[in-house]
C-alpha positions as CSV (number, residue, x, y, z in Angstrom):
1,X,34.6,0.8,-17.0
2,X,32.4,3.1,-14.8
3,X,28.9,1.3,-12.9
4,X,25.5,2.2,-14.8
5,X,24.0,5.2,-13.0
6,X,21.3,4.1,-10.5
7,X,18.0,6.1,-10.7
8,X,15.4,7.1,-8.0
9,X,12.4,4.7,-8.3
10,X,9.8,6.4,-6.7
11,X,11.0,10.0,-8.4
12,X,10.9,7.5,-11.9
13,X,7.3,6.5,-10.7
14,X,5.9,9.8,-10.6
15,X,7.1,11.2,-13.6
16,X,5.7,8.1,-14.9
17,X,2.3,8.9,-13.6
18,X,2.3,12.1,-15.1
19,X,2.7,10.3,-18.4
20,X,-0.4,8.2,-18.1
21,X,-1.9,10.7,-16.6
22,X,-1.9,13.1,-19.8
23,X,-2.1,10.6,-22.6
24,X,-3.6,7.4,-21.3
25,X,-2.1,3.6,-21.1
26,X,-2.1,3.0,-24.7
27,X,-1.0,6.6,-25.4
28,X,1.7,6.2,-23.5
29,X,4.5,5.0,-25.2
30,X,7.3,3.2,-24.0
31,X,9.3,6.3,-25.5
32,X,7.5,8.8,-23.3
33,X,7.7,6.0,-19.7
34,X,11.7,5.7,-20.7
35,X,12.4,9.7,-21.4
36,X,10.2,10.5,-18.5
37,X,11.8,7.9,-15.9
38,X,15.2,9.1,-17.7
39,X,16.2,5.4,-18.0
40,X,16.9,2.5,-21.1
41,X,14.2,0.5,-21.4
42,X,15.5,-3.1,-20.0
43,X,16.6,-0.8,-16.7
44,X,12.4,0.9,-16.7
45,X,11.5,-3.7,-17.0
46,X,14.0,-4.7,-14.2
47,X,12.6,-1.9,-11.8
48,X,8.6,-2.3,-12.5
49,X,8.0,-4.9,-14.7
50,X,5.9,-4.7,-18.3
51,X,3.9,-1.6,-18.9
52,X,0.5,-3.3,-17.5
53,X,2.5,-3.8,-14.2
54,X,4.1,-0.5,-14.3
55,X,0.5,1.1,-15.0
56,X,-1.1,-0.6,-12.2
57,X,1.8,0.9,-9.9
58,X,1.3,4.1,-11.2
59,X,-2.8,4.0,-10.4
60,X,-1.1,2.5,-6.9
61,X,0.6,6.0,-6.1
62,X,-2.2,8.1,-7.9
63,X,-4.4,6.9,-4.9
64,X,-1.9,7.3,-2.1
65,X,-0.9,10.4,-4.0
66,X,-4.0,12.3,-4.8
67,X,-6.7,10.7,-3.6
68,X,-6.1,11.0,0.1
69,X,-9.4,13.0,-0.2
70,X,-11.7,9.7,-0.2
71,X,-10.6,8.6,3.0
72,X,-10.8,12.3,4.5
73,X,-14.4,12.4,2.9
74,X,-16.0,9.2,4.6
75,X,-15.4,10.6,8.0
76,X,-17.2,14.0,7.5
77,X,-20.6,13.9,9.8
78,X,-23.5,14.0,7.4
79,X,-24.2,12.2,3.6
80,X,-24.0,16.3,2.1
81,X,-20.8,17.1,3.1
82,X,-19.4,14.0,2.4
83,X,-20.3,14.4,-1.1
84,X,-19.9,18.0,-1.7
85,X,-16.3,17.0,0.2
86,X,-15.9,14.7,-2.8
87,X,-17.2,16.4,-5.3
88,X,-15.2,19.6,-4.7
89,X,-11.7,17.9,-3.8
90,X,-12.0,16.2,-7.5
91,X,-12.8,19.8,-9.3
92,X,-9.9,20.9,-7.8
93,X,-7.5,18.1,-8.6
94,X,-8.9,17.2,-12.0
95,X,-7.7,21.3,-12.9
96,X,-4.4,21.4,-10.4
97,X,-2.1,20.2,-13.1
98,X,-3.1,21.9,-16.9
99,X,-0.9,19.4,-18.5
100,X,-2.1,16.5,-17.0
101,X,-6.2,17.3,-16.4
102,X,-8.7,15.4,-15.6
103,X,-8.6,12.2,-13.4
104,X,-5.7,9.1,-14.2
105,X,-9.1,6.5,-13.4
106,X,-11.4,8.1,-16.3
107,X,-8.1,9.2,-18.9
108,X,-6.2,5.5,-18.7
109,X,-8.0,3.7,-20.6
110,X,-11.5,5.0,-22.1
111,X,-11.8,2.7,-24.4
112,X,-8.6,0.8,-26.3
113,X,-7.6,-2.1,-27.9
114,X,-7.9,-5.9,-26.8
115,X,-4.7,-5.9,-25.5
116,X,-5.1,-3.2,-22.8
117,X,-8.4,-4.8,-21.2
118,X,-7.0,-5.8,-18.4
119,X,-5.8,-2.1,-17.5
120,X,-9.2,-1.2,-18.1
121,X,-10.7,-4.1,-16.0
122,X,-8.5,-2.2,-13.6
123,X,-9.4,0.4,-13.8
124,X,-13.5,-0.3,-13.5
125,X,-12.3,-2.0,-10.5
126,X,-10.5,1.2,-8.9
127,X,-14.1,3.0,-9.8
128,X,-15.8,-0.1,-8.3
129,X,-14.2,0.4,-4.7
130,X,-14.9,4.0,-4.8
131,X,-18.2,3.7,-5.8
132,X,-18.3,1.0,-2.7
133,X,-17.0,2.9,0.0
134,X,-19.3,5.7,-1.0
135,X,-22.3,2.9,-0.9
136,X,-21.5,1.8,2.5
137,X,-21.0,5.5,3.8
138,X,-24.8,6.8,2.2
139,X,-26.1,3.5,4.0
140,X,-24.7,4.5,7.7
141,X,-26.0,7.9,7.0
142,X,-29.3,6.5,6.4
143,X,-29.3,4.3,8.9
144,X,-28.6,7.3,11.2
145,X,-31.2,9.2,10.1
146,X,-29.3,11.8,8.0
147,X,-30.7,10.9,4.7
148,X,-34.5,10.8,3.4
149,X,-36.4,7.4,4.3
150,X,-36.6,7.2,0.7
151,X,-32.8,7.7,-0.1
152,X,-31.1,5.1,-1.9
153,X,-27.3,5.1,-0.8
154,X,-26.6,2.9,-4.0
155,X,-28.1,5.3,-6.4
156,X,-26.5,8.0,-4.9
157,X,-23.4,6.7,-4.7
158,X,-23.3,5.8,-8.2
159,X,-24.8,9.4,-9.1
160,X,-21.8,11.0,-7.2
161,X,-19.5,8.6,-8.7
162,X,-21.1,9.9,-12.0
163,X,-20.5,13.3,-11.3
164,X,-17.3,12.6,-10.6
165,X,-16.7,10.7,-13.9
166,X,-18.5,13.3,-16.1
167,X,-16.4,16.2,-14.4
168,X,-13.6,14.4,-15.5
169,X,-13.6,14.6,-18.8
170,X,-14.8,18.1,-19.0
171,X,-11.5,19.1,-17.2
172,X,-9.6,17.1,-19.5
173,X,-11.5,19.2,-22.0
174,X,-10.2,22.5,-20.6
175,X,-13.2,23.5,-18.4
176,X,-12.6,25.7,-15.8
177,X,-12.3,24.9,-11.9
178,X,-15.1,27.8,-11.6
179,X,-17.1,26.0,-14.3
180,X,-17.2,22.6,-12.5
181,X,-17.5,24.2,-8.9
182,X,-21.1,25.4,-10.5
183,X,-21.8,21.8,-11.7
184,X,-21.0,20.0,-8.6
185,X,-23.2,22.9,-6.9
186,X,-26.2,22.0,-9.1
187,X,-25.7,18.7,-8.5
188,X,-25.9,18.7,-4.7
189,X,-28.9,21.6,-5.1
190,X,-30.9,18.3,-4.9
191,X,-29.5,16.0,-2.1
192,X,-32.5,14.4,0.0
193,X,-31.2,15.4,3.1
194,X,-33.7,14.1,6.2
195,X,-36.7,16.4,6.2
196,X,-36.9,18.6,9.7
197,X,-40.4,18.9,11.4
């Protein structure tokens, strides 16, 4: 009798984020994860667990995978760029991929059943540290002078983190890269950036 056939786990993983990535945690069946990881079902539970565990993996690699942005956002020198850096890098990545578009934070779990509130407690949290780091970021850059007196880094954190959100789901709706480029330019047409005398 031959051994089963072993798969690749982290190429399983990414097809599996594709998966929720186009229809959603409670979208996804466990049809589409086991045809997309190319495995039975008790192999796709030995290797990540039930499909809440396996989500939360797959929003894991989403932010090692795609997000790499963030990190490289916070360290650009003034409170515009690092928001037109952010703003930008998400047009681009919520249109890379037409059959997945949008963003895996805002198309997991928009609203759903009982049972999936964890995932999207999860998933307000993932927001919840962006939204943070951003925060924390608009505060040093007031504190250094590179924002308006009046500037509140918590507001505009949460407006960028809007942005983001709303920018989303329009890609996921099928608006165009060049579209949302002219939205996240209006949007930043306003940043208080410190007044010169």
């Amino acid at each position: 009798m031959g051994r089963r056939r072993e798969f690749d786990v982290e190429e399983a993983l990414d097809a599996i984020l594709c998966v929720f990535w186009r229809k959603g945690y409670e979208g996804a069946s466990y049809a589409d994860l086991t045809q997309a990881a190319g495995v039975e079902r008790p192999a796709l539970y030995a290797a990540f667990g039930n499909k809440e565990e396996l989500f939360r993996k797959a929003l894991e690699r989403y932010y090692e995978r795609y997000m790499n942005f963030i990190p490289e956002a916070l360290e650009q020198p003034t409170a515009l760029e690092v928001a037109k850096h952010v703003l930008y890098r998400s047009v681009e990545l919520n249109t890379r991929y037409p059959e997945h578009a949008g963003c895996l934070g805002i198309n997991g779990v928009l609203a759903g059943s009982d049972a999936a509130e964890p995932v999207r407690q999860a998933l307000i949290d993932f927001r919840a540290a962006g939204e943070t780091l951003l925060r924390e970021r608009f505060e040093r850059a007031k504190a250094e002078g590179d924002l308006q007196a009046t500037a509140q880094p918590a507001v505009l954190a949460a407006f960028v983190m809007a942005m983001l959100h709303g920018m989303a789901v329009q890609a996921k709706a099928g608006f165009s890269r060049s579209t949302l480029e002219a939205v996240a330019a209006q949007a930043l047409s306003g940043w208080p950036t410190k007044q010169t005398q």
